[in-house]
MARTIRO-392298 format. One line per field, with one value per residue (C-alpha): residue in three letters; x, y, z; residue number from 0. Coordinates in Angstrom, 1 decimal, m for minus. Layout:
<rs>
aa: [Ala|...]
px: [X|...]
py: [Y|...]
pz: [Z|...]
i: [NUM|...]
</rs>
This chain:
<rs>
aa: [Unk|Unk|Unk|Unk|Unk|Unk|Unk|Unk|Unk|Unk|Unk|Unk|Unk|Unk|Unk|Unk|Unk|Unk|Unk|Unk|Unk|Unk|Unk|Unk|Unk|Unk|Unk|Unk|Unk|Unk|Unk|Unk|Unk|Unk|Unk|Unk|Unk|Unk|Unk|Unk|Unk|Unk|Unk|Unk|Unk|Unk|Unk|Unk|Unk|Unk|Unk|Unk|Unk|Unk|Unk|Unk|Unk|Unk|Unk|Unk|Unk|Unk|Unk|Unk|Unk|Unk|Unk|Unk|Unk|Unk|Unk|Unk|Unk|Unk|Unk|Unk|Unk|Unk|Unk|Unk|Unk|Unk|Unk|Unk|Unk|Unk|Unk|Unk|Unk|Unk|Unk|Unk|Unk|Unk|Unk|Unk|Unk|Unk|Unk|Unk|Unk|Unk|Unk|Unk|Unk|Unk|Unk|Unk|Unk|Unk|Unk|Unk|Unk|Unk|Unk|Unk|Unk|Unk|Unk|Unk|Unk|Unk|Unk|Unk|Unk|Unk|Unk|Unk|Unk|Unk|Unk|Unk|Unk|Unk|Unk|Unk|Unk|Unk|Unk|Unk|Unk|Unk|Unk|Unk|Unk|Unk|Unk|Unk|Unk|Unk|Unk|Unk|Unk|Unk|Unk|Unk|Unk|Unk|Unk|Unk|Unk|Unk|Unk|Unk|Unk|Unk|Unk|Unk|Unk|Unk|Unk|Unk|Unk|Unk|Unk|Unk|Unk|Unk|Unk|Unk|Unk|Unk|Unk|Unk|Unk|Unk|Unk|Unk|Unk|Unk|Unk|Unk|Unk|Unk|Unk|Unk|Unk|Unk|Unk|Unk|Unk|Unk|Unk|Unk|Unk|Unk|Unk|Unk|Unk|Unk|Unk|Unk|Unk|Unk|Unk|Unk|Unk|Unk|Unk|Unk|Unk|Unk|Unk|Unk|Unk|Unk|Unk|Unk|Unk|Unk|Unk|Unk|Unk|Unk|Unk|Unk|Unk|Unk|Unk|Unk|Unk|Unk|Unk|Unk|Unk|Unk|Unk|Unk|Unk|Unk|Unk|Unk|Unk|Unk|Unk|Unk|Unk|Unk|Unk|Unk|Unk|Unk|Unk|Unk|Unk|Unk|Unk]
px: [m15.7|m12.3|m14.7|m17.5|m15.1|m13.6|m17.2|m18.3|m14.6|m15.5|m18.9|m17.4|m14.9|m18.1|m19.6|m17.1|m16.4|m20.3|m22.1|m25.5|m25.8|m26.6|m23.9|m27.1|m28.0|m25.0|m25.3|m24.1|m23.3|m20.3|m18.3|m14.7|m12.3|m11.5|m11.2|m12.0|m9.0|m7.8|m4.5|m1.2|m0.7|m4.2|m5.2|m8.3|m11.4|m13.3|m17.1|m19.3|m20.8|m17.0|m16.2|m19.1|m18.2|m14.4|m15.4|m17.5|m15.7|m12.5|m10.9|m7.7|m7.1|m5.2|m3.4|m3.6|m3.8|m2.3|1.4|2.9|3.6|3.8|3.2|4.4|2.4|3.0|0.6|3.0|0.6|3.5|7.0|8.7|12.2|12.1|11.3|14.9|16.1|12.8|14.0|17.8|16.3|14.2|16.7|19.6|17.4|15.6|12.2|9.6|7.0|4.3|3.8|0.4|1.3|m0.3|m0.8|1.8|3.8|4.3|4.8|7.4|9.0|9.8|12.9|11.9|9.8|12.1|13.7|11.0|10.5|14.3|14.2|11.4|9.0|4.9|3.9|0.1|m2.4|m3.8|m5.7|m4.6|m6.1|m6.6|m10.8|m13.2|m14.0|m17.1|m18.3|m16.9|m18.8|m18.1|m16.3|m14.0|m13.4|m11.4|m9.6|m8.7|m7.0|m6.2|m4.1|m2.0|m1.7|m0.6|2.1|3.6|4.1|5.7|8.7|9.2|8.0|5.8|2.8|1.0|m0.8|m2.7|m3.7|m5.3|m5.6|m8.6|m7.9|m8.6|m10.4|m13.4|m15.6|m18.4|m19.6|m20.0|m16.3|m15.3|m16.8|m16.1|m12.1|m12.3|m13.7|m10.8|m8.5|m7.4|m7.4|m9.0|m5.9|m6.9|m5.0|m5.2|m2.3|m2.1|m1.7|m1.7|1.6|0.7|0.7|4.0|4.1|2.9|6.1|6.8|10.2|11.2|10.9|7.0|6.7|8.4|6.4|2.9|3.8|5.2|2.1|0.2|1.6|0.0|m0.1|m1.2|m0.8|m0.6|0.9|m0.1|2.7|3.0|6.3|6.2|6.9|10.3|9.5|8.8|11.6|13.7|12.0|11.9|14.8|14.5|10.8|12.0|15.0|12.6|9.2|12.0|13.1|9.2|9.0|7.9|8.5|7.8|6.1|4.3|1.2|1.9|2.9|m0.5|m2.6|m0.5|m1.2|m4.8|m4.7|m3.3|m6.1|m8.7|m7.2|m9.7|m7.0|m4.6|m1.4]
py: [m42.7|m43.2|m45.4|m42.8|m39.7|m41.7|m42.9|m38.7|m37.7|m40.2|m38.8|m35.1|m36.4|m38.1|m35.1|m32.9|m34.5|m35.2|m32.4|m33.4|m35.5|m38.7|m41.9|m44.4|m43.2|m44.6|m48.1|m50.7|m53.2|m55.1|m55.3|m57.2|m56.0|m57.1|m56.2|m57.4|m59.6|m58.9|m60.5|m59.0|m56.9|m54.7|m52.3|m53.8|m52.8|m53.2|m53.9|m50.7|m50.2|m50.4|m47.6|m45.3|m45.7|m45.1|m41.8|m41.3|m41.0|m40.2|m43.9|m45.4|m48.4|m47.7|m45.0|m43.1|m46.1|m44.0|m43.8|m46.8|m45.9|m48.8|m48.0|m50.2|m51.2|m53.4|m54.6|m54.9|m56.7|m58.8|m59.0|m62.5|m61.4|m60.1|m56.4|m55.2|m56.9|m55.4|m52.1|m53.0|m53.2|m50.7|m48.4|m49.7|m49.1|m46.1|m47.4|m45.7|m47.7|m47.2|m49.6|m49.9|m51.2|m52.4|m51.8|m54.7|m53.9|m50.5|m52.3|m55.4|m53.8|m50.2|m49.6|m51.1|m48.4|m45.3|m47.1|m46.8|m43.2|m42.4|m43.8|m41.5|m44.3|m43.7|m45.4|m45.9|m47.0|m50.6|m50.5|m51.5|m54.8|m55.5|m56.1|m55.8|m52.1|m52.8|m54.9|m52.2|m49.1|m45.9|m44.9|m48.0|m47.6|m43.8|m45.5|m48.5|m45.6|m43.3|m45.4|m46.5|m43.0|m41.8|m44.7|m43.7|m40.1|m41.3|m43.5|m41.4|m37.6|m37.5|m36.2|m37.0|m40.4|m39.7|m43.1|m46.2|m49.9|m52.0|m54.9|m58.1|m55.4|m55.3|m52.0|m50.1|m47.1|m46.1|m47.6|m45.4|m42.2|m42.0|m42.6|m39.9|m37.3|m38.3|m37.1|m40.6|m41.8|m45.6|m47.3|m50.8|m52.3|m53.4|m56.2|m59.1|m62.7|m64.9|m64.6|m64.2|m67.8|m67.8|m72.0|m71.9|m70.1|m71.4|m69.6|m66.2|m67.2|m68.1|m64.4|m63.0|m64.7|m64.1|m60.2|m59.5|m61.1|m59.0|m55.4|m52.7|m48.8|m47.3|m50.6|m50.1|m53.3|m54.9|m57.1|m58.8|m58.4|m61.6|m63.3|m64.9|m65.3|m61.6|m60.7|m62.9|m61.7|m57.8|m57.0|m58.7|m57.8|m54.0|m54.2|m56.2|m53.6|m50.4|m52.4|m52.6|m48.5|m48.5|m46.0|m46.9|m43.4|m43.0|m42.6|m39.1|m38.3|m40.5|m37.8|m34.9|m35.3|m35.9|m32.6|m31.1|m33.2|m31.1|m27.6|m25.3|m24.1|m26.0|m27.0]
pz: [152.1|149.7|147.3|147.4|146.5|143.8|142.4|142.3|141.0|137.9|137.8|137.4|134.6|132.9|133.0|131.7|129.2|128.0|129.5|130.6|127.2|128.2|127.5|127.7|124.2|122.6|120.7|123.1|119.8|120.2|117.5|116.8|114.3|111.4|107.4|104.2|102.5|99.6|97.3|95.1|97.9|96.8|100.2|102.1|103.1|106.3|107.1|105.8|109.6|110.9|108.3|109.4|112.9|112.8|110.2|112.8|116.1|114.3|114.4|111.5|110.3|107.0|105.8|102.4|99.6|96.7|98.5|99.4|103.0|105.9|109.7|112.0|114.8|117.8|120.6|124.3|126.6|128.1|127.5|126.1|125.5|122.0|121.9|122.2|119.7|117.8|118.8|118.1|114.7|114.5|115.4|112.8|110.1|110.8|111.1|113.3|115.1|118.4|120.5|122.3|126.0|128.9|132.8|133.2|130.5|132.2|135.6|134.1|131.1|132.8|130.9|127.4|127.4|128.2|125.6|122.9|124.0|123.8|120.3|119.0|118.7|119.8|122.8|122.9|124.9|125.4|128.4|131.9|132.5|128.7|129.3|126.4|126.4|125.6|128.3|130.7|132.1|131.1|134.7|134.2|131.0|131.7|134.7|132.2|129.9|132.6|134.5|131.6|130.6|134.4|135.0|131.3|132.2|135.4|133.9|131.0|131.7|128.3|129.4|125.6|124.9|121.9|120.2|121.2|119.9|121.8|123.4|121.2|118.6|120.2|120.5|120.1|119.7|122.8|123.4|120.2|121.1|125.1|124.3|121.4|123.5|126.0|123.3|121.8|118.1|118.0|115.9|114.3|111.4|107.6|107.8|110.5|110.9|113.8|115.5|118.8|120.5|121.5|121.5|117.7|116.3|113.0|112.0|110.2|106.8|108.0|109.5|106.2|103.8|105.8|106.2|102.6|101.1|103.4|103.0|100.6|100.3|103.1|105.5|109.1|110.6|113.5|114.7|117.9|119.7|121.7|118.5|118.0|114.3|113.9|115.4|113.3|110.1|110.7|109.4|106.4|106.0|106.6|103.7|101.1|101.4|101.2|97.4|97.2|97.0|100.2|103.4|106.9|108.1|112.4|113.0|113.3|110.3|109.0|111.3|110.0|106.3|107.0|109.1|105.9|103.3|105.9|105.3|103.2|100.8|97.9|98.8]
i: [0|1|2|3|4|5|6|7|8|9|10|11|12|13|14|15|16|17|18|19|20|21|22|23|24|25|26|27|28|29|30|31|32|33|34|35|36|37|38|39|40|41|42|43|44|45|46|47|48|49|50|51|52|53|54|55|56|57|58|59|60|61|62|63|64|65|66|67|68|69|70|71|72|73|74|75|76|77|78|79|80|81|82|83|84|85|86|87|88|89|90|91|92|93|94|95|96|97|98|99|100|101|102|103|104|105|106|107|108|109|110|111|112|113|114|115|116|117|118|119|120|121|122|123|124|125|126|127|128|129|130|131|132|133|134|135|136|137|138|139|140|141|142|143|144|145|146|147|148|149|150|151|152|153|154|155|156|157|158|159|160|161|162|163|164|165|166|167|168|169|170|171|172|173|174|175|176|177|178|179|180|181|182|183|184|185|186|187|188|189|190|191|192|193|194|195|196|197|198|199|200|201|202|203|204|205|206|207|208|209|210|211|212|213|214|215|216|217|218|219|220|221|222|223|224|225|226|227|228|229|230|231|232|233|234|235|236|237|238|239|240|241|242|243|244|245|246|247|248|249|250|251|252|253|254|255|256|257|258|259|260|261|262|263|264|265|266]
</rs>
């Protein structure tokens, strides 16, 4: 009975949120992330079809390439010991940054994240279970966000979770367009390299040199926090890009000034 309440509650949220339109048309294409390389620290491009999909459904994965403005980004599916001193950093230098966390994140990490809220940071959302949204149907994919969403206003009060990064990149449109209508903003990145295997760490001046050749204007960062490398580098990283020109900025400033680019009068 329990199982067949919940199955018609998810059916209701469906439907408010769609009205009768039906979720079935939506392209079921699977697609995973990525962008378009490009050296001397020039911004990047991503795939045409991943542009007209993010334009579409309201998605970001680089900022506003005339002003050399860097958004730092972290992905928090587990915790390996690293992320206060990341937010020991963070915090000394004046450096906003969101951090898209998991179900057990939420569940191991409880106070790292009153932490990153306490510190004005963004905390996003990264799913529950960390599944490929697209694989999931459309019921499991709101409880994959919801419950994320539910457990952070819990521990920290904040009742706002306003952008999302997809697990392992991967998504479609449907995956696109179902969490935009749930009020998220699809974050994916123009700078990254592979720092997440945690037995393949290769030192700071590794993380430094792979980030600094990476960064450009309007760069938002994806960094993985389980790195000891990046969180050796950071500071470093943080002091060299600010001698650069650059200005680390959050997401939320990013949405504000497009918000602003939108309005129908000059500024």
């Amino acid at each position: 009975m329990k199982h067949l309440i919940s199955v018609l509650c998810m059916s209701v949220c469906i439907t408010l949120v769609f009205g009768s339109f039906p979720l079935t048309a939506f392209a079921e294409q699977s697609y995973n992330w990525s962008y378009i390389p490009a050296k001397n620290n020039v911004p990047v491009k991503t795939e045409t079809i991943y542009q007209e999909l993010l334009d579409k459904t309201g998605g970001i994965f680089i900022g506003n390439t005339g002003q050399k403005h860097l958004y730092v980004t972290f992905d928090n599916g587990y915790e390996n010991g690293y992320t206060e001193e990341v937010l020991n950093v963070l915090k000394a230098k004046k450096v906003p940054a969101t951090f898209f966390v998991t179900g057990h994140y939420l569940e191991t990490a409880p106070d790292l994240v009153k932490r990153m809220v306490a510190e004005g940071h963004i905390v996003g959302n990264h799913s529950w279970h960390h599944p490929s949204l697209p694989t999931v149907g459309d019921g499991k994919l709101i409880e994959e966000l919801d419950k994320v969403k539910k457990k952070f206003t819990e521990l920290t009060g904040v009742k706002e979770m306003n952008y999302l990064r997809a697990p392992r990149g991967e998504f479609s449109e449907r995956s696109l367009t179902l969490s935009n209508k749930l009020g998220y903003t699809n974050v994916f990145w123009s700078m990254a390299y592979k720092d997440w295997d945690v037995n393949a760490q290769k030192g700071g001046e590794y993380a430094y040199n792979n980030i600094m050749k990476r960064i450009h204007p309007g760069a938002i960062m994806l960094i993985h926090s389980v790195s000891s490398d990046n969180a050796e580098a950071l500071p470093r990283v943080i002091d060299e890009a600010r001698k650069l020109g650059y200005e680390f900025k959050s997401l939320d400033d990013l949405m504000f000034e497009r918000q602003m680019e939108q309005l129908p009068f000059p500024r």
